[in-house]
C-alpha positions as protocol buffer text, in pm:
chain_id: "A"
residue {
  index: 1
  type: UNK
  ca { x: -42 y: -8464 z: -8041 }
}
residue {
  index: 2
  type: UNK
  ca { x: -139 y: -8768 z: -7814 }
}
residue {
  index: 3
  type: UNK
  ca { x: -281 y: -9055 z: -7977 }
}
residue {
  index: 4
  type: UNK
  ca { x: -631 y: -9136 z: -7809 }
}
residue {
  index: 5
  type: UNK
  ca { x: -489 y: -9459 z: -7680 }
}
residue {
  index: 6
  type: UNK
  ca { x: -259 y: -9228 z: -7400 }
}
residue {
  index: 7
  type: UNK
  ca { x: -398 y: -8885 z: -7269 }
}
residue {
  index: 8
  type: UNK
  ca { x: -185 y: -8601 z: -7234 }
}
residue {
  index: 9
  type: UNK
  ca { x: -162 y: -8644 z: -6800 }
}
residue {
  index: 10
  type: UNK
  ca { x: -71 y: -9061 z: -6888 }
}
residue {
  index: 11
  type: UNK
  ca { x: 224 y: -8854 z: -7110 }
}
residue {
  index: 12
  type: UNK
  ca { x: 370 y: -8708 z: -6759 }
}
residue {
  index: 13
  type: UNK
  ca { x: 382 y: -9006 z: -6582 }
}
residue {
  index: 14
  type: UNK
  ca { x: 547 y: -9249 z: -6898 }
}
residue {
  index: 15
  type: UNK
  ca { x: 872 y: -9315 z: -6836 }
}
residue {
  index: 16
  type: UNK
  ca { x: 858 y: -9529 z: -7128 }
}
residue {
  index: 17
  type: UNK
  ca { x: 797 y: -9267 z: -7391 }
}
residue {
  index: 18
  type: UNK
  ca { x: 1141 y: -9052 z: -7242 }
}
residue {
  index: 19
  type: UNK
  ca { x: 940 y: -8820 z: -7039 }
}
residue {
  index: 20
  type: UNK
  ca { x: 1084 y: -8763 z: -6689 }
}
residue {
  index: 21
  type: UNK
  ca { x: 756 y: -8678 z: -6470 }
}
residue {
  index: 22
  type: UNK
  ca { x: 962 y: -8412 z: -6251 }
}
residue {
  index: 23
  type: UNK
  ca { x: 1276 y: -8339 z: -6471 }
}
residue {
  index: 24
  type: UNK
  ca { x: 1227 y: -7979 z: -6352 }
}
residue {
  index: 25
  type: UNK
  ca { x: 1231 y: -8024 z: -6012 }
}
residue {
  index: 26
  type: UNK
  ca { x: 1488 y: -8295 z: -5981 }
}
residue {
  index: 27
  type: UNK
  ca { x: 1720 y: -8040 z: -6167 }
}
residue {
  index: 28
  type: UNK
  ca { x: 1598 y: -7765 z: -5909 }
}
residue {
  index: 29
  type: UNK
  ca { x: 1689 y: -8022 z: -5606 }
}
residue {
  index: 30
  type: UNK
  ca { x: 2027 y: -8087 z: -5755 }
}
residue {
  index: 31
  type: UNK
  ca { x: 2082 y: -7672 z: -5740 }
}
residue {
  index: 32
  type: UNK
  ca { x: 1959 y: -7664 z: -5381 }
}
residue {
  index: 33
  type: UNK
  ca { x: 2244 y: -7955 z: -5316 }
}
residue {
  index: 34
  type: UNK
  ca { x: 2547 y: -7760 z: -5486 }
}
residue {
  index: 35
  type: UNK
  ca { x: 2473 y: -7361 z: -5377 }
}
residue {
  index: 36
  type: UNK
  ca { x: 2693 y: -7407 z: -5038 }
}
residue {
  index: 37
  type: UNK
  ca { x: 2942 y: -7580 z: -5230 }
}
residue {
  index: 38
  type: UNK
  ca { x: 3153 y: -7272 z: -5452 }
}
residue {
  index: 39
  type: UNK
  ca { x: 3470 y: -7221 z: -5321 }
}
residue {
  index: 40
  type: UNK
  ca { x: 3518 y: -6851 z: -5362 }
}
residue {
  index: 41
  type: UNK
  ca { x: 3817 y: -6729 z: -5538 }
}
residue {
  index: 42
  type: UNK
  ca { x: 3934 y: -6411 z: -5427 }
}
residue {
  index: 43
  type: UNK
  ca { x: 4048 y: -6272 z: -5084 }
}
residue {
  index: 44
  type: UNK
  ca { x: 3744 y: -6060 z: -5051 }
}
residue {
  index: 45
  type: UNK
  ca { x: 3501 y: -6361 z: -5153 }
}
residue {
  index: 46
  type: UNK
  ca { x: 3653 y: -6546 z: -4879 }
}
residue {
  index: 47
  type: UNK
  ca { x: 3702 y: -6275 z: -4627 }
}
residue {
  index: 48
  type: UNK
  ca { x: 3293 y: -6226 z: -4713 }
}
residue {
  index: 49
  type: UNK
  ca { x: 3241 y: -6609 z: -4645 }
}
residue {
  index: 50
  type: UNK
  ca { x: 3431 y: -6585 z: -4314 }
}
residue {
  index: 51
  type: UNK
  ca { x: 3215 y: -6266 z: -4236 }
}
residue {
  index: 52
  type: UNK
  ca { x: 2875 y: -6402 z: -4353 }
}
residue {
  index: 53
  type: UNK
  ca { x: 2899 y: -6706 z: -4113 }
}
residue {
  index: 54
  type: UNK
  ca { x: 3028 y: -6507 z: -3819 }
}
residue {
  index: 55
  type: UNK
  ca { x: 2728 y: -6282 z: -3861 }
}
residue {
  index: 56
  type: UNK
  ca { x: 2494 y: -6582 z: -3941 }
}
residue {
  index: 57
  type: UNK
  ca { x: 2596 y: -6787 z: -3598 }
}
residue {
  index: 58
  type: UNK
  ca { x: 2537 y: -6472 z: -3412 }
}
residue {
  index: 59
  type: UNK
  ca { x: 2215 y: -6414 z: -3575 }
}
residue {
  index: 60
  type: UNK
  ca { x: 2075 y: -6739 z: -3443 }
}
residue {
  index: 61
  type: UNK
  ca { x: 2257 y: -6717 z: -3091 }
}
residue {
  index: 62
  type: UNK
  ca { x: 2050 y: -6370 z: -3083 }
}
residue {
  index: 63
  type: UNK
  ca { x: 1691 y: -6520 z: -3225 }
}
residue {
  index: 64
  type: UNK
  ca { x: 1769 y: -6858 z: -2957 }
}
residue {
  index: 65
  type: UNK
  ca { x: 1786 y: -6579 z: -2655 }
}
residue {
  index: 66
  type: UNK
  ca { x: 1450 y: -6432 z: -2798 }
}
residue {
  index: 67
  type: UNK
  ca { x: 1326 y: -6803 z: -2788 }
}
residue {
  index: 68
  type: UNK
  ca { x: 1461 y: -6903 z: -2490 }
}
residue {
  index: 69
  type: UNK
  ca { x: 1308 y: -6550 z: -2323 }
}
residue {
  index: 70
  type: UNK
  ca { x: 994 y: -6568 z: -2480 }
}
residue {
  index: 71
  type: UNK
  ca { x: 974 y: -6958 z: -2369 }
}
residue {
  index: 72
  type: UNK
  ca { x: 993 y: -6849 z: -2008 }
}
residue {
  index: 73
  type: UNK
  ca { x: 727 y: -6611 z: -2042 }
}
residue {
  index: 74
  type: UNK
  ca { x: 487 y: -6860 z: -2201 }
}
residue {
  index: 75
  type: UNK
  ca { x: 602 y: -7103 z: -1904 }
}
residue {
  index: 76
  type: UNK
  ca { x: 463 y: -6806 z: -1629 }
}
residue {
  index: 77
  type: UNK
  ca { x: 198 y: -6761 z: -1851 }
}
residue {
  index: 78
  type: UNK
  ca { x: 88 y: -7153 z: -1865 }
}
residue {
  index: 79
  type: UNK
  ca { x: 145 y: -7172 z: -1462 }
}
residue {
  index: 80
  type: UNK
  ca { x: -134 y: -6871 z: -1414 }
}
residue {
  index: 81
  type: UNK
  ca { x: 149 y: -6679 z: -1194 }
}
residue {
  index: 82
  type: UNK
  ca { x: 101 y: -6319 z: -1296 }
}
residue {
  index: 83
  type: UNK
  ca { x: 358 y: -6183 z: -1093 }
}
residue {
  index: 84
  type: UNK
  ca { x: 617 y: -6433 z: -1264 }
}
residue {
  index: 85
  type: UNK
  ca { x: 438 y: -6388 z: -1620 }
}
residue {
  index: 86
  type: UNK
  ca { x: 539 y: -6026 z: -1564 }
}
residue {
  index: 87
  type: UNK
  ca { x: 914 y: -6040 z: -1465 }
}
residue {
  index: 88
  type: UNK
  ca { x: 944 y: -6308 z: -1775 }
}
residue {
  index: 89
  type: UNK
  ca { x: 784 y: -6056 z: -1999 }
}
residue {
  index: 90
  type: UNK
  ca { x: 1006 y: -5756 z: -1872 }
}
residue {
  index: 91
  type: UNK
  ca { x: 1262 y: -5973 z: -1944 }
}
residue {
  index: 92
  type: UNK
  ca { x: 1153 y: -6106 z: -2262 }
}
residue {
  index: 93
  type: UNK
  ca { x: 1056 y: -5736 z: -2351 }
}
residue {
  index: 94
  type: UNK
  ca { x: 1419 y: -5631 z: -2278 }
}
residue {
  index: 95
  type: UNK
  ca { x: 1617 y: -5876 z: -2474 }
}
residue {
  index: 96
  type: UNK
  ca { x: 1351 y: -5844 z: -2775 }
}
residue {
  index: 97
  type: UNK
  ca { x: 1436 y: -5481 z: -2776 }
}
residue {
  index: 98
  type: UNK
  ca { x: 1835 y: -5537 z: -2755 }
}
residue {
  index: 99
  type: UNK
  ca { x: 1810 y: -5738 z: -3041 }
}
residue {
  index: 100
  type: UNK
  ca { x: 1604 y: -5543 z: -3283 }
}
residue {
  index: 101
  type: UNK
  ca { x: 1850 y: -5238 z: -3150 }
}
residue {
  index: 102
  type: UNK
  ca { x: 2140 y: -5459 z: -3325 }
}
residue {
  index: 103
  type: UNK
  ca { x: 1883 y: -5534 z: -3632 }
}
residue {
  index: 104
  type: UNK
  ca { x: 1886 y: -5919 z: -3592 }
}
residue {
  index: 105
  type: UNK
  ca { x: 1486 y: -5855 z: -3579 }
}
residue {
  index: 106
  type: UNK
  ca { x: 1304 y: -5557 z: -3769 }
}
residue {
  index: 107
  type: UNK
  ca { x: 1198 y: -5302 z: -3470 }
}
residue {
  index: 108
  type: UNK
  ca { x: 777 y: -5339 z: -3596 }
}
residue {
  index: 109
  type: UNK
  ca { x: 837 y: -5751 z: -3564 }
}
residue {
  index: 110
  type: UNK
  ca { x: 975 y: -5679 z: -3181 }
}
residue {
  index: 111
  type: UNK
  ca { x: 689 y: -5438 z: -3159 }
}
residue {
  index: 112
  type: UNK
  ca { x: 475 y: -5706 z: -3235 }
}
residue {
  index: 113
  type: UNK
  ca { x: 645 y: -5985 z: -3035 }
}
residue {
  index: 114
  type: UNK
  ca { x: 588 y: -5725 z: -2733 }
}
residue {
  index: 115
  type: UNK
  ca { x: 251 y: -5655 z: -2757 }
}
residue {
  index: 116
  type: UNK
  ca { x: 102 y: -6039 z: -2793 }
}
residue {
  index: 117
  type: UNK
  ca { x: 280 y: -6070 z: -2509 }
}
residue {
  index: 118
  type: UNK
  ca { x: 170 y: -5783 z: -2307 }
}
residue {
  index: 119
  type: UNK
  ca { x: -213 y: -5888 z: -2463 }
}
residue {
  index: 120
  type: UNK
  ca { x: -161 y: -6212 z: -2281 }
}
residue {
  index: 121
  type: UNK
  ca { x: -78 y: -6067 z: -1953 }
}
residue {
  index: 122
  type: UNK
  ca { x: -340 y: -5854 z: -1948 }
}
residue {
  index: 123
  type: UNK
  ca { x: -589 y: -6134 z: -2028 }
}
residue {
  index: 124
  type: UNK
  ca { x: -398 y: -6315 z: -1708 }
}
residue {
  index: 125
  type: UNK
  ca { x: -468 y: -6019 z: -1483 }
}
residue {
  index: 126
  type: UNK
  ca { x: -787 y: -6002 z: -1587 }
}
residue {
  index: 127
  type: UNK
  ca { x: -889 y: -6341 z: -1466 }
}
């Protein structure tokens, strides 16, 4: 029990009295810091590390083409050229699709991606 002198939130932040204020989350941060160092043992652990970073840098070379499609789009959209806004979003439409084909994306967040982007278009026409 605290003695009235020192409240129970002046007990957190004592060093003094052998408390560490964020023990818990300095131990946590020190986790973080050693989870991409295990050096896996067997062939298939390392045949699965080989796989999982193939996969991974193919993952983001996919996502950076939705980005980079997308960007173009907002570009046409920005400029108030609806003709262009609409070839960038047939394009961007396209490569959204390719890439939830090959699951990269789920197919309802492509859905998604496609119709904000068709909802700005047709807010372009409109004007």
């Amino acid at each position: 029990m605290p003695t009235p002198a020192t409240s129970t939130s002046d007990l957190h932040s004592a060093p003094h009295l052998g408390m560490i204020p964020d023990s818990t989350f300095a131990r946590s941060s020190e986790k973080r810091e050693r989870q991409g160092t295990t050096v896996p043992n067997t062939e298939s652990a390392k045949k699965r590390v080989r796989q999982t970073s193939k996969l991974h840098a193919r993952n983001l070379w996919r996502k950076r083409r939705i980005k980079e499609a997308s960007g173009e789009f907002i570009k046409a959209v920005a400029s108030g050229d609806a003709g262009a806004a609409e070839k960038a979003m047939r394009v961007a439409a396209q490569t959204i699709d390719k890439i939830a084909a090959k699951g990269t994306i789920h197919k309802n967040t492509a859905s998604r991606r496609k119709s904000r982007m068709a909802a700005k278009l047709a807010s372009l026409t409109k004007k």
